[in-house]
C-alpha distance (Angstrom), angle and dihedral (degrees) to the residues before:
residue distance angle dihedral
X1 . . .
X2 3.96 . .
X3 3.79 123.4 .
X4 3.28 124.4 -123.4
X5 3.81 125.6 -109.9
X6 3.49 143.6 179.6
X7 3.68 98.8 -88.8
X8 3.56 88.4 58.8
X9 4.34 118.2 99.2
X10 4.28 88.5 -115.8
X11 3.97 111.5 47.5
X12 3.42 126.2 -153.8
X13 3.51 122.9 -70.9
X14 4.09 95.7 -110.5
X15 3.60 86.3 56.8
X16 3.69 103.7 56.2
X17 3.74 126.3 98.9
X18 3.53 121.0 -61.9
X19 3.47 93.8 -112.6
X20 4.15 98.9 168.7
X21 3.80 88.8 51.8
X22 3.92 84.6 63.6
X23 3.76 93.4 47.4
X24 3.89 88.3 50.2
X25 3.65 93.1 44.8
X26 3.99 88.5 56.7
X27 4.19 85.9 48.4
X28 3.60 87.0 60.2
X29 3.95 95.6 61.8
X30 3.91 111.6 102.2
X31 4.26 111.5 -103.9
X32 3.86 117.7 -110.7
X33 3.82 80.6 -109.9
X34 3.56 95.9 49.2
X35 4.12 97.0 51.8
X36 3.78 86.8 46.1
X37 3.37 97.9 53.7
X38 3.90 97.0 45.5
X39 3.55 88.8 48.1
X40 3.98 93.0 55.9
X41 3.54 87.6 48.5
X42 3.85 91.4 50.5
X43 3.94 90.1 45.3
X44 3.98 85.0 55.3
X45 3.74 85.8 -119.3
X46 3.81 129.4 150.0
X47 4.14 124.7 -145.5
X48 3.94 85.1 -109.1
X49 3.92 95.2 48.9
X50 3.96 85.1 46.0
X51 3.59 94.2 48.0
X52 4.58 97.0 41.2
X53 3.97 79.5 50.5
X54 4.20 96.4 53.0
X55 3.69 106.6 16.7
X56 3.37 96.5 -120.5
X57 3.71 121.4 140.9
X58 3.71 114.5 -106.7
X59 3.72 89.3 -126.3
X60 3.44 93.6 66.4
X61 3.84 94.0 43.4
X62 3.79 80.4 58.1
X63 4.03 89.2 52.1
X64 3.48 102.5 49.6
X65 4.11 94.6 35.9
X66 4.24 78.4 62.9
X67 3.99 91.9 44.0
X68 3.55 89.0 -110.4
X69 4.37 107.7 133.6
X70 4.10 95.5 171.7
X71 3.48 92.4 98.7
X72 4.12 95.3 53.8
X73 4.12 84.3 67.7
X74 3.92 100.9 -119.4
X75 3.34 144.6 -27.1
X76 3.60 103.6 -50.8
X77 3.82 103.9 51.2
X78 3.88 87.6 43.0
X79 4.00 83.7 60.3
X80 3.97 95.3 43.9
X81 3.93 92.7 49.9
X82 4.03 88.5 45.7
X83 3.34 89.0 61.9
X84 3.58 105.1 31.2
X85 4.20 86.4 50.3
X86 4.26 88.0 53.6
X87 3.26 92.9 50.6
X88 3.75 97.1 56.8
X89 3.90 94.5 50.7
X90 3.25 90.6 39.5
X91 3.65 110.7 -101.2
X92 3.78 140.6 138.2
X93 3.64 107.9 -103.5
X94 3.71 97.7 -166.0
X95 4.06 100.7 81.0
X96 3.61 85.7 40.8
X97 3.49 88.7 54.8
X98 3.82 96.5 50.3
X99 3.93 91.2 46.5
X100 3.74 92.0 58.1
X101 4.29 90.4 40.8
X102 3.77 79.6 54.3
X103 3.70 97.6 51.2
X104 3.95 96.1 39.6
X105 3.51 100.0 55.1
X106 4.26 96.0 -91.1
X107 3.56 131.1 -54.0
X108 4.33 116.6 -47.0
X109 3.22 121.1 -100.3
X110 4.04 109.0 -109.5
X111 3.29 125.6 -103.4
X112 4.37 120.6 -80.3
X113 3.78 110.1 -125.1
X114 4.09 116.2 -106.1
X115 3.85 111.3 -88.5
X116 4.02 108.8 -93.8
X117 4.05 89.3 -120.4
X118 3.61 88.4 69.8
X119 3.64 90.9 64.7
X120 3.79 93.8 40.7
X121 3.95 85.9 50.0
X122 3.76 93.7 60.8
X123 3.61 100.9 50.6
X124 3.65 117.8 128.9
X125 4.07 106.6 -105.2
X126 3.50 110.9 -107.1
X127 3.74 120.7 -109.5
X128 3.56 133.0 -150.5
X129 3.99 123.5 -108.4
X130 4.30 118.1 -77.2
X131 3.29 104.7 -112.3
X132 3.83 90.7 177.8
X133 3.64 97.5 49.3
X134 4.22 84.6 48.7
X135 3.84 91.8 54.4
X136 3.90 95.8 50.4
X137 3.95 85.7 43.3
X138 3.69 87.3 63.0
X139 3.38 101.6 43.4
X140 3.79 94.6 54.1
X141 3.94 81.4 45.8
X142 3.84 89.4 60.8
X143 4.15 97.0 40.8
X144 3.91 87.6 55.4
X145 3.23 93.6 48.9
X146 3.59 105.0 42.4
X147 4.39 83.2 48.9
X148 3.56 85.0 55.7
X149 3.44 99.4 54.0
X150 3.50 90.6 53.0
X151 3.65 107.4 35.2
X152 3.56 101.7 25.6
X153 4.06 90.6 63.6
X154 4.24 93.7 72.6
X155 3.93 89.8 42.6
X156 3.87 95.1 49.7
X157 4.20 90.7 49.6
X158 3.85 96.4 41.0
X159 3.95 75.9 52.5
X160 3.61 100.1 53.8
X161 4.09 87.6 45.9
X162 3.38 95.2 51.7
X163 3.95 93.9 57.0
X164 3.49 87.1 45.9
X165 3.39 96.2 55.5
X166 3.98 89.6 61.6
X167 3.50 93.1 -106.0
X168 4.39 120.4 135.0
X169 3.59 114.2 -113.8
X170 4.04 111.9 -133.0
X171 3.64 135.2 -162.9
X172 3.26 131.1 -151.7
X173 3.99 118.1 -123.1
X174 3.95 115.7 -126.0
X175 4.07 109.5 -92.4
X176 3.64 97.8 -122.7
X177 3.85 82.9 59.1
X178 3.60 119.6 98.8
X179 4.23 118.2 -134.0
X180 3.74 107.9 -95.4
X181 4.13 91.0 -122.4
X182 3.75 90.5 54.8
X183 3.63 106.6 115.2
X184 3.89 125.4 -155.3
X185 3.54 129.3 -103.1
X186 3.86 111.6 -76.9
X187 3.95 113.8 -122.0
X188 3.77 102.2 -105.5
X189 3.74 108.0 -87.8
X190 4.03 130.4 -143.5
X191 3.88 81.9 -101.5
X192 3.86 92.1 71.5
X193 3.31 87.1 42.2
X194 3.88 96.7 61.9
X195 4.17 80.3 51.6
X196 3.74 92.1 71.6
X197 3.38 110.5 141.1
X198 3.65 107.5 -101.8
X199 4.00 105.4 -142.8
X200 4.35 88.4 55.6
X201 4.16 123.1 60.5
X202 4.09 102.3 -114.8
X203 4.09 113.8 -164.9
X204 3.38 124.1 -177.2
X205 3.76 113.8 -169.2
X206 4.29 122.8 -156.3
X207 3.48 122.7 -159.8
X208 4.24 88.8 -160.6
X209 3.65 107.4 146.7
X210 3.70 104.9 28.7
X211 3.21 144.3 -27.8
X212 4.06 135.9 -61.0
X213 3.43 159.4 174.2
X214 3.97 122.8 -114.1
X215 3.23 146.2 -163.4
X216 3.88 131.2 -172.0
X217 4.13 135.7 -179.3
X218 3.32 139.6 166.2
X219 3.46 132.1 -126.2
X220 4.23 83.2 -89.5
X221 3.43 87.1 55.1
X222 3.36 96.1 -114.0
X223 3.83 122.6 160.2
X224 4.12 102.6 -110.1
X225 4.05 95.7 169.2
X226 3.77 136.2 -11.3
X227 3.09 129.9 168.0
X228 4.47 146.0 73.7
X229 4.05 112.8 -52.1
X230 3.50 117.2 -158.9
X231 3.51 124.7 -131.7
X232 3.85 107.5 -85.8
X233 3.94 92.3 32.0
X234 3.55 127.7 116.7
X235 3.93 141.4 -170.7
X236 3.80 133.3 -179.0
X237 3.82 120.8 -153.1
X238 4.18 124.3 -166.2
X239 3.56 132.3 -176.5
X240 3.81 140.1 160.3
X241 3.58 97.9 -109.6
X242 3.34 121.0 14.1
X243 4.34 149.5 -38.6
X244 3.67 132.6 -122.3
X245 3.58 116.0 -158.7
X246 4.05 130.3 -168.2
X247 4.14 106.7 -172.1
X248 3.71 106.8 -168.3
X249 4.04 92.2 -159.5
X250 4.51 105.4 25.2
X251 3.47 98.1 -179.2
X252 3.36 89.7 59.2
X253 3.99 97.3 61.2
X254 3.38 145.1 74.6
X255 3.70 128.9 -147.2
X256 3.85 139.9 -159.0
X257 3.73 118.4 -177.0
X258 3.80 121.9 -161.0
X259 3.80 86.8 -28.1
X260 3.91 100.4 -47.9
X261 3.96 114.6 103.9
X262 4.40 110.5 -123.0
X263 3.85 105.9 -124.6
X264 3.76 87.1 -164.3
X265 3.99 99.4 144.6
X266 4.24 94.2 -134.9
X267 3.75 106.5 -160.1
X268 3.82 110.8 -124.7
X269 4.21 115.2 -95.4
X270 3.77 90.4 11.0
X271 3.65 111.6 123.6
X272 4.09 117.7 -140.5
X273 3.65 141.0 -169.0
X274 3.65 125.6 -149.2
X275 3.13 139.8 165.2
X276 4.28 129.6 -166.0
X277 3.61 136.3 -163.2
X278 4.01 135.9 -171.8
X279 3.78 116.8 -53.0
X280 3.67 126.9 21.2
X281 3.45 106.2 4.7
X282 3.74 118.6 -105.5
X283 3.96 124.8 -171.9
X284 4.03 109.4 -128.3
């Protein structure tokens, strides 16, 4: 029996690739978990803001922050909050996204469409025609008519005269029709915001360069508002004592505080929470 050397087509076994360096290299590469939660951390987000901002449970922020996707119910909802979860601290979903296709055996296949007999089977039953609802139809068909004939004469003639006479005929526009010169309601203006009342806290929040996530309470702590504004949109909050705000994206806002615009230069991305009471507004 000859040994092998390296001339030979196979090479020795010390001499092949260093195939456990590889698989330690890949253990080295942060979790899905593990870049999310850093990135929340770096956002200065909490688990609640991150979950009030997505709509997903805090339980399963938990889960996927520790790598664990069981509670997300398969394959597809894992994916959906991956991405939805990135987006909120700012991350790219798509790597994220390949790692866990990687480590789940690929992407899943999509959904097949429903059968078309499942449509056909919930069709309404077809019904023959009304007779009785035909019958009364003609009836009232004949009443008007026969009213017209007799009524309808005088009006037609005292018609006729009247545009004879030189005088303009009119008619008279449907009530459920507004006036053509009615105008529609102005957006509220920074005038009626000066007119706040000055014993409650008024805020009115302006997504103007962007958009961003919000959050509003009152001095209860109730939930006012959260959710993304669009650039463009606009809300106002009020409340006896005071408002705390959460802005997911401050540089993209503007603020007016009991009538008096907040020159506060946010930076862009950065995410801010304030919170103004009566008076001259001051940031908590």
């Amino acid at each position: 029996m000859s040994i092998g050397n390296p001339s030979d087509g196979n090479p020795p076994e010390d001499e092949r690739p260093f195939e456990n360096e590889l698989d330690e290299h890949e253990a080295e590469r942060p979790s899905i978990g593990h870049v999310l939660r850093q990135a929340r951390i770096a956002a200065g987000l909490t688990v609640d803001d991150v979950s009030n901002a997505t709509r997903v449970r805090i339980a399963i922020v938990h889960a996927i922050e520790q790598d664990d996707f069981a509670p997300c119910g398969g394959d597809v909802y894992a994916r959906g909050h991956i991405r939805t979860l990135a987006r909120a601290v700012h991350v790219d979903p798509g790597p994220l996204l390949a790692r866990y296709d990687a480590d789940h055996g690929g992407r899943p296949a999509p959904t097949p469409a429903a059968p078309l007999f499942e449509a056909e089977r919930i069709r309404p039953e077809r019904r023959g025609p009304n007779w009785t609802a035909a019958m009364v139809a003609a009836i009232v068909a004949v009443i008007g008519f026969v009213g017209f004939t007799l009524f309808g004469g005088d009006d037609e003639e005292g018609a006729r005269t009247q545009v004879a006479e030189g005088s303009t005929a009119t008619t008279s526009a449907p009530a459920s029709q507004p006036p053509k010169n009615e105008k529609p309601e102005p957006e509220p203006s920074d005038s009626a915001i000066a007119a706040a009342p000055r014993d409650k806290v008024t805020v009115q929040v302006s997504a103007v360069d962007g958009r961003s996530w919000i959050s509003a309470k009152d001095h209860n702590g109730r939930l006012l508002f959260d959710g993304l504004m669009e650039q463009g949109d606009s809300k106002t909050f009020q409340d006896q004592q005071k408002i705390d705000l959460v802005l997911g994206d401050a540089g993209a806002i503007q603020l007016y505080v009991n009538g008096k615009k907040i020159e506060d230069e946010f930076r862009a991305g950065a995410v801010e929470r304030l919170t103004y009471t009566k008076g001259d507004p001051e940031a908590g």
